[in-house]
N, C-alpha and C positions, 0 to 999 in steps of 0.2 A: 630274268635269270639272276640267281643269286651271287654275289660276288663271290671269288675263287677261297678269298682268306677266312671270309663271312664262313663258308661251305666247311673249308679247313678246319677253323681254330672249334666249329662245333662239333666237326664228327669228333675231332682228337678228345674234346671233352667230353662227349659220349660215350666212347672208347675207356675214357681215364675212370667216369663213372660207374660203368656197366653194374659190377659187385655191389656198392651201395646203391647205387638207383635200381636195381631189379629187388632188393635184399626191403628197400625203402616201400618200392608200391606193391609188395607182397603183403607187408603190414597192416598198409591204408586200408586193401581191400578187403581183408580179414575183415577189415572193423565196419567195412560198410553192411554188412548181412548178420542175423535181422537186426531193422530198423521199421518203426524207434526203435531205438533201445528202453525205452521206459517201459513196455508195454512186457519188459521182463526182470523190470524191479519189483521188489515186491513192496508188499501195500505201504506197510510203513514208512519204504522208503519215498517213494510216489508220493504219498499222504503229505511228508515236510518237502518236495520240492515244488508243491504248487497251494500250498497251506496259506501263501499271502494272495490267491488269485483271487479274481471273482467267480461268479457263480456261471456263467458263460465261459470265462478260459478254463475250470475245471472240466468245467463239458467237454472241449472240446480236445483238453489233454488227455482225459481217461478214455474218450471213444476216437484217439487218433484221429481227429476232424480236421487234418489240415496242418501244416509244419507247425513245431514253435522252434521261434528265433532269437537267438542269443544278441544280445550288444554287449561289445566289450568297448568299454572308452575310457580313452586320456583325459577326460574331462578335467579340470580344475579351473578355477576363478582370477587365480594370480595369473597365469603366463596369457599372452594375446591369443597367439593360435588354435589354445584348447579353449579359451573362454568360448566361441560360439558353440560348443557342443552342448552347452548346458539345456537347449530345447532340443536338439535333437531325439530322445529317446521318446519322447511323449509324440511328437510326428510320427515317429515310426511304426510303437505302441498301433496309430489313430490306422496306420497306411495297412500294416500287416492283419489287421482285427480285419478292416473291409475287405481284404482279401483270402479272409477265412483261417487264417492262422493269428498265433497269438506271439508276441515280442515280449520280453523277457529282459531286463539290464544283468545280467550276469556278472556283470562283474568291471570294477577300474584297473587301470594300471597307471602304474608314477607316470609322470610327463617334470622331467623338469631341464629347466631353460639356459643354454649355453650362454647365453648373452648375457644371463644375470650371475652365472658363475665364473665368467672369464677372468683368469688372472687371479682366481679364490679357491680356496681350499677346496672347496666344492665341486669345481672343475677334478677332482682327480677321482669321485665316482663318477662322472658322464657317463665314458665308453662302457663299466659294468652299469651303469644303468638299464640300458639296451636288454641284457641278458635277464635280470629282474623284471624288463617288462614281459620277456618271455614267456618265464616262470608264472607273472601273474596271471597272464592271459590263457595260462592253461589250467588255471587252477579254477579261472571264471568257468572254462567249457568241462571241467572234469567232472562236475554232475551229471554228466554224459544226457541231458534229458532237450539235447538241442536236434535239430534238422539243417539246420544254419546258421550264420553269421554273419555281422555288420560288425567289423572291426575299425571303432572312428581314431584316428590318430593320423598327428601330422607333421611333426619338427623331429629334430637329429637323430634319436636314438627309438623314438615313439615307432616308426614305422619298421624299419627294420628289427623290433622285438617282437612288435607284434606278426610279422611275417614268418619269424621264426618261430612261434607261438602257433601262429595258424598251420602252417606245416607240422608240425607235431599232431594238430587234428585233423590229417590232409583229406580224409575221407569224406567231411563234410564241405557242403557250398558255401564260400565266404564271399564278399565281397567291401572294397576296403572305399570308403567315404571320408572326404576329403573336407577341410573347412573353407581353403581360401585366404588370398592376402588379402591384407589390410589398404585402405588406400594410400596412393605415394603420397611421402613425405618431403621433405627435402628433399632436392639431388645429391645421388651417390660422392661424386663426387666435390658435391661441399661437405658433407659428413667427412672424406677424408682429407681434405684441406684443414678442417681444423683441428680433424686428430694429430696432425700433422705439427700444427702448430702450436697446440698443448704440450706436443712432445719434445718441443725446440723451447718451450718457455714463453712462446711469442701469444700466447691467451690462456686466461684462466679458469678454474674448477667450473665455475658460474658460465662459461661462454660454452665451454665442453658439455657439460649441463644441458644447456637449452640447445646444442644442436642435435643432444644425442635424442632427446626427449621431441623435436620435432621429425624427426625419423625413425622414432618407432612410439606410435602416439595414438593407436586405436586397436580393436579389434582384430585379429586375423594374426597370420604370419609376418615375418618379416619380408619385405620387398626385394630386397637383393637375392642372387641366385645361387644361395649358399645349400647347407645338407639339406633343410626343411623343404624348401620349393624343389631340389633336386631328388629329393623324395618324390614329391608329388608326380614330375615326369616319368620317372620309374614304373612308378602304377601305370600308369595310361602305356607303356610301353610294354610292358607286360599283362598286359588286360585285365588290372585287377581293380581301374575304376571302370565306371560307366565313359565312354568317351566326350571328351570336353571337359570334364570335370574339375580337374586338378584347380583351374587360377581364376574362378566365379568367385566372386569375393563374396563374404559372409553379413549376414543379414539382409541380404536380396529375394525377392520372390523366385529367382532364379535358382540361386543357392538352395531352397527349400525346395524346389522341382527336383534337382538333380539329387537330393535325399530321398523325395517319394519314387519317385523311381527306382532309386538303389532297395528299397524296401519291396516296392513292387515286385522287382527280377527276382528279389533273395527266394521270396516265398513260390513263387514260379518254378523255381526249382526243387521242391522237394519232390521226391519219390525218382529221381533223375542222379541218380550222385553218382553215379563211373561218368556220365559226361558231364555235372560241375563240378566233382570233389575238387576242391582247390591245389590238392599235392597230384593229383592226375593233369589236371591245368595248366601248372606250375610244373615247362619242365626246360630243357636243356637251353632251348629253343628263345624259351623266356628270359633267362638270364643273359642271354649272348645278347637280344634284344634291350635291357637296360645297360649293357655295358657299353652299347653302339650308340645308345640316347644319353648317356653321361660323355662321352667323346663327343659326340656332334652337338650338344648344347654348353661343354666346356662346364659341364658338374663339378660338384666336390668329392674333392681326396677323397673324404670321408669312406667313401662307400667303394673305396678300392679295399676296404678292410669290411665294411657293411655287407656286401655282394656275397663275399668267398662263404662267410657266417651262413647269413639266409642258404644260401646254397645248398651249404653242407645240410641244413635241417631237413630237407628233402633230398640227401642222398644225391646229392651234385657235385661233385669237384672244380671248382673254378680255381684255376692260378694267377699270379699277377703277369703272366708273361701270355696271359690269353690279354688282357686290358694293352698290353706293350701290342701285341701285334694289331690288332684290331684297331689300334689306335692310327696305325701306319696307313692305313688304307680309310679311316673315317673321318671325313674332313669337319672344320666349326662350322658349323654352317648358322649359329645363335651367336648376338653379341649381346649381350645382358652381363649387368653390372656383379663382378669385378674384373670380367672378362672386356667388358663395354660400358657403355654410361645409360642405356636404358636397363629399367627395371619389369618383373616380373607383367604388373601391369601394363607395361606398354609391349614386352612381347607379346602378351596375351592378345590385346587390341589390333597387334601387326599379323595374324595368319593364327602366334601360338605354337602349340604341340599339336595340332591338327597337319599346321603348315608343315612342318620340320619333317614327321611322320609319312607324310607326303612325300617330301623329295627322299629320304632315305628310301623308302620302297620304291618308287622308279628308279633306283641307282643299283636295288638288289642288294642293300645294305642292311635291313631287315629281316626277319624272318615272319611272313605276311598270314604264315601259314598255323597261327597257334590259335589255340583256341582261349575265349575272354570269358568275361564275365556278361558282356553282352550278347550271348550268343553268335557271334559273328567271327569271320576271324579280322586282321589288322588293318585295314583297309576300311572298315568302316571309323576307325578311331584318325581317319585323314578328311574327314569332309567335316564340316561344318556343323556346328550345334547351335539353332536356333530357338531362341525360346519368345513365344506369341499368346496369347490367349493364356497363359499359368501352362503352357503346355512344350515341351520339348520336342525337339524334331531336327535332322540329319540330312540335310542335301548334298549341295556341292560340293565338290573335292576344292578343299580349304586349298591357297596361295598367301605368301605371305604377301603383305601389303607398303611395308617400310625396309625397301635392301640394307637400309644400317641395321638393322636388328634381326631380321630373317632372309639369310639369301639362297640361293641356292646351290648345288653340286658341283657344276659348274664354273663359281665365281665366288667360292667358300671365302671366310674370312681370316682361316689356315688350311692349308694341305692335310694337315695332318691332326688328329683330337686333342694334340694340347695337353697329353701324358704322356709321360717317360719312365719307364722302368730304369736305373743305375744299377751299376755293378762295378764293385774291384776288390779293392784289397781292406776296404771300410765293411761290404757286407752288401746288402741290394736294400732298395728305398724306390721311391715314387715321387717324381717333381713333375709339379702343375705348370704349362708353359702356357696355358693358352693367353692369360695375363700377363705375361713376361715378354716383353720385348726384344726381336731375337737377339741384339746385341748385348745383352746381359742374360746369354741361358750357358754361357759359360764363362768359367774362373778358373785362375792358376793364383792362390796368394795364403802365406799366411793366416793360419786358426788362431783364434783365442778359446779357452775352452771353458765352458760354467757349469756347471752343476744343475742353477732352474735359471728362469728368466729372470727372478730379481737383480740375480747377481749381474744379470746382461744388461738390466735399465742401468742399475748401476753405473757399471763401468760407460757407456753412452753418455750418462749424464756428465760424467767424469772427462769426457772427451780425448778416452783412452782406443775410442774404436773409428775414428775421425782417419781412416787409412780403409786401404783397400785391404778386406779380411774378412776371411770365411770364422761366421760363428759359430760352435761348435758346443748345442746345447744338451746333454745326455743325459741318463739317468732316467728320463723321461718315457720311460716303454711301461706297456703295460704291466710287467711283473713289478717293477720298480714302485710306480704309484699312480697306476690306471691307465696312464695314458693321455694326458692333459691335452686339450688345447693351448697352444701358444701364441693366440692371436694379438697377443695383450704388444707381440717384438713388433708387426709389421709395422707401427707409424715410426718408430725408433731407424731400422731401418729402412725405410723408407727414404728418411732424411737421409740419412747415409749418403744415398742411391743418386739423390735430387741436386747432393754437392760434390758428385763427381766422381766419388767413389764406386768400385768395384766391388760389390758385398753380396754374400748369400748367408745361408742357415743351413746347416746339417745337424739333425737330432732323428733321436729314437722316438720323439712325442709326434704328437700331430699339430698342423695348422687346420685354421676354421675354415668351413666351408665356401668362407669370403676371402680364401688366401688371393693376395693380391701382386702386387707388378715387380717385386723383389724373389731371389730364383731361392726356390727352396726345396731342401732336399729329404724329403720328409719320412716316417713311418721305418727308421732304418733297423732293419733285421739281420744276423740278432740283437737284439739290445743290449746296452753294456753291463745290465746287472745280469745279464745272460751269457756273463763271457763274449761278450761282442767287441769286435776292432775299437771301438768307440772309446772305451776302458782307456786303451795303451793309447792315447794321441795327448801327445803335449801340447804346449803355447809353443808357438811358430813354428809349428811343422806345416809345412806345404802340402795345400790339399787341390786336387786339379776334380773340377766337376763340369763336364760335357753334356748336354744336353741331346747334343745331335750324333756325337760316339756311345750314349750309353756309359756314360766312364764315371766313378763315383771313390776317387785313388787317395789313397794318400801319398806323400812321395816322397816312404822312408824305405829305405830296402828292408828284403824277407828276413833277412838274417836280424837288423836290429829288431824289427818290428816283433819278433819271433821271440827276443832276448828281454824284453819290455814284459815288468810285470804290472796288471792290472790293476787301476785306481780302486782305492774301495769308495765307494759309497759313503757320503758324510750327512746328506739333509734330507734323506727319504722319510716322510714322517707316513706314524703308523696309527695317530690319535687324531682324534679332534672333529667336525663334521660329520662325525659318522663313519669314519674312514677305520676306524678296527673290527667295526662289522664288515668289512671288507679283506681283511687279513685272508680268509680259504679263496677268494678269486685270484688277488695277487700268486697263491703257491700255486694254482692249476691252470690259471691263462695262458692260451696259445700264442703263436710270437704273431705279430703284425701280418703277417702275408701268408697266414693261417686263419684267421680272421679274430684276432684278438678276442679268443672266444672262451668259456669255462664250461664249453660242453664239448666231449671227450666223443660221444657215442658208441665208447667203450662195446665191444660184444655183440655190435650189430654189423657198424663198417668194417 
């Protein structure tokens, strides 16, 4: 039986959606009839979309012999995660021909890598990046001469454009393939030891250097369970990979099963699209399902703004106060690094997303009942993926096997998911407790207030922040200048934290998907170049932030607070990186818990 809040917070979003969601898959279905659609292009245009085939997939595109199938990928060579896609097309190509259809590369989309722009100019397209990958991925499928989709992508902003992307073509069958991390590196927590101690002066460029480089040192994903790998559970939670998929690491004969396969089903599917169109697949159900597997595996932030997006592209309304409640009722039940000290690969090795998957639906924490990409519904994505002979195979209902890293319902490793929604007289935000130790998920103490984070190493170095004090980073909201990650504060604070001190972070920006064991109050809406509370706060105004009240105050009264005019703006840059091709997202982006997004869908919702 489904839990009571589970039951709740979907019908209410059901309810909230009804107008766009009926208004949504009136569209998709329009567009499924007739199909192909090529079969009512005319010649010349038919003639240039298969002009580079051979002499067999012409056959088999002019006399409709079989689907052809689109790939859209993140491919590129510089970041680890997307380097292994670079064979995937030609597998796929080899899998889809034997099964009588023809594969297609349609088209790339940007992929690029938060880790290499943290703390850089670059960091302030990330979050529009997402939206460009959108755009791009609609522009691969708007030759309209597909039957389906392999959409490869895998890190921060990669997947959620491209879901957004795929929703936009929801009448067709997608399915989304996954790369895989890399194998562990050093331990997590020697990596933050020494970031730690770069940041106190106590080791050099050179030591930082070779620790950062033997923790992230090969092919795949990063290992910790930041947006990228928290990506990965998402799909599997919403049935959009094959189940098992997500954490096979890449370049395995395993890894390459779980590709042929995915090419396999795609093609399987054609002539079936009201039961695999992906925006009919993809619906209430499925979302309420990744927001239960981002609480119960202790996910990132990220995708409390990623989720509402995706959503919305398929005519769903998610709120952050559906993540707040859901969070109350869904306990950690994953302890993976920065929530814990194992990483990615040792969840995987301990039970996994099979395991987790598992005891959520015996708890009724799930919704078991949606339909995948495996033709099954969710339950099949709880047993075990064996692979033997080159060949894949599903038995057992998976158990986790290591209680430090997968426990159960039970004997969770919080009560509760480890989000908080805040609220006061600041505006509402989202802080990550699952990392947070509960005797530091709340503060009563003097702010200092900066502008970006330089200004905050600064003053740190300066040993002007060596006191209990909330730091108070703004300016940092999407309209402002994208939306930055601020990952670059946590070792800075961290020390803080380690010498005794009482310290948080309240900003309009965001922290990385590895936010860690300092209480941070993040994603604060509205932002202050949006007319937000944020603007009016000086240096030592007492700010009180509750974790377990919901409380996010400052503690000026209404009347001053009210009488306070608005800081302007002094180092929002508009040049440089690329960032004035960004000027029209900055004017049209939605706030934070809207989903930081430049699509309006004006005229439809």
């Amino acid at each position: 039986m489904a839990n009571s809040t589970l039951s709740a917070v979907t019908e209410r979003i059901v309810n909230r959606s009804k107008s766009s969601r009926t208004a949504y898959l009136a569209r998709i279905r329009a567009a499924m009839e007739p199909r192909p659609r090529r079969t009512d292009m005319g010649c010349s245009n038919l003639a240039h979309g298969m002009a580079a085939c051979g002499p067999a997939d012409k056959a088999r595109i002019t006399g409709n012999r079989g689907p052809c199938i689109a790939i859209v990928s993140a491919y590129n060579d510089m970041l680890s995660a997307h380097q292994p896609y670079e064979t995937y097309p030609a597998l796929i190509k080899q899998v889809v021909s034997a099964a009588g259809g023809v594969a297609r590369f349609a088209g790339g989309v940007p992929a690029m890598c938060d880790g290499v722009t943290q703390g850089m100019e670059g960091m302030e397209l990330s979050l529009f990046s997402r939206d460009v990958i959108a755009q791009s991925a609609a522009v691969a499928l708007s030759h309209d001469l597909f039957d389906g989709a392999l959409m490869l992508g895998i890190c921060d902003k990669i997947v959620p454009g491209l879901v957004t992307g795929a929703l936009t073509f929801g009448h067709l069958p997608m399915i989304f393939v996954p790369g895989g991390p890399m194998p562990t590196g050093i331990g997590n927590a020697e990596k933050a030891k020494v970031r730690q101690a770069y940041a106190k002066g106590e080791a050099t460029r050179d030591d930082l250097l070779a620790s950062e480089a033997a923790a992230y040192h090969s092919p795949g994903t990063c290992t910790f369970y930041g947006t990228a790998n928290s990506n990965q559970m998402m799909m599997e939670m919403m049935g959009l990979h094959l189940p098992g998929a997500s954490f096979v690491p890449p370049g395995t004969p395993e890894r390459d099963a779980f590709t042929r396969l995915a090419a396999q089903r795609v093609t399987e599917m054609f002539g079936k699209a009201e039961e695999h169109a992906v925006g009919v697949m993809v619906d209430e159900k499925s979302f309420v399902n990744a927001v239960v597997g981002l609480l119960a595996t202790g996910g990132s932030t990220n995708h409390t703004i990623h989720l509402i997006a995706m959503a919305k592209a398929g005519g769903i309304q998610l709120d952050w106060d559906d993540f707040h409640d859901l969070a109350a009722v869904v306990p950690l039940i994953a302890s993976v690094y920065p929530s814990g000290n194992a990483d990615v690969n040792d969840f995987h090795k301990s039970g996994g997303l099979a395991a987790v998957i598992g005891e959520l639906l015996d708890a009724g924490l799930l919704h078991k009942d949606i339909r995948t990409v495996n033709g099954t519904d969710l339950s099949a994505y709880a047993t075990t993926a064996r692979y033997e002979n080159d060949a894949l195979s599903w038995g057992e209902r998976a158990r986790g096997t290591n209680p430090a890293i997968i426990s159960t319902i039970a004997t969770p490793f919080a009560a509760d998911g480890g989000l908080k929604v805040l609220k006061g007289n600041l505006g509402r935000c989202v802080a990550k407790t699952s990392a947070v130790k509960p005797q530091y998920q709340s503060i009563k103490a003097p702010c200092r207030v900066f502008e970006d984070q330089e200004e905050m190493q600064a003053a740190f170095k300066a040993g002007e922040l060596h006191r209990d004090v909330v730091c108070v980073v703004r300016f940092q909201g999407p309209k402002a200048n994208g939306m930055p990650e601020l990952h670059k504060l946590t070792p800075p604070l961290g020390v803080l934290q380690d010498l005794g001190f009482k310290v948080a972070l309240v900003t309009d920006g965001r922290m990385s998907g590895a936010s860690g064991k300092v209480l941070s109050a993040i994603h604060v809406t509205p932002e202050a170049l949006a007319d937000g509370p944020l603007a009016k706060l000086r240096d030592g105004d007492v700010i009180h932030i509750d974790c377990e009240t919901g409380v996010l105050q400052a503690e000026v009264s209404d009347e001053e607070f009210a009488a306070r005019a608005p800081a302007q703006v002094k180092k929002v840059s508009q040049w440089g990186v690329g960032r004035e091709l960004f000027a029209p997202f900055r004017q049209v982006v939605s706030a934070a818990d809207k989903g930081a997004s430049v699509f309006s869908y004006d005229g439809e919702y």
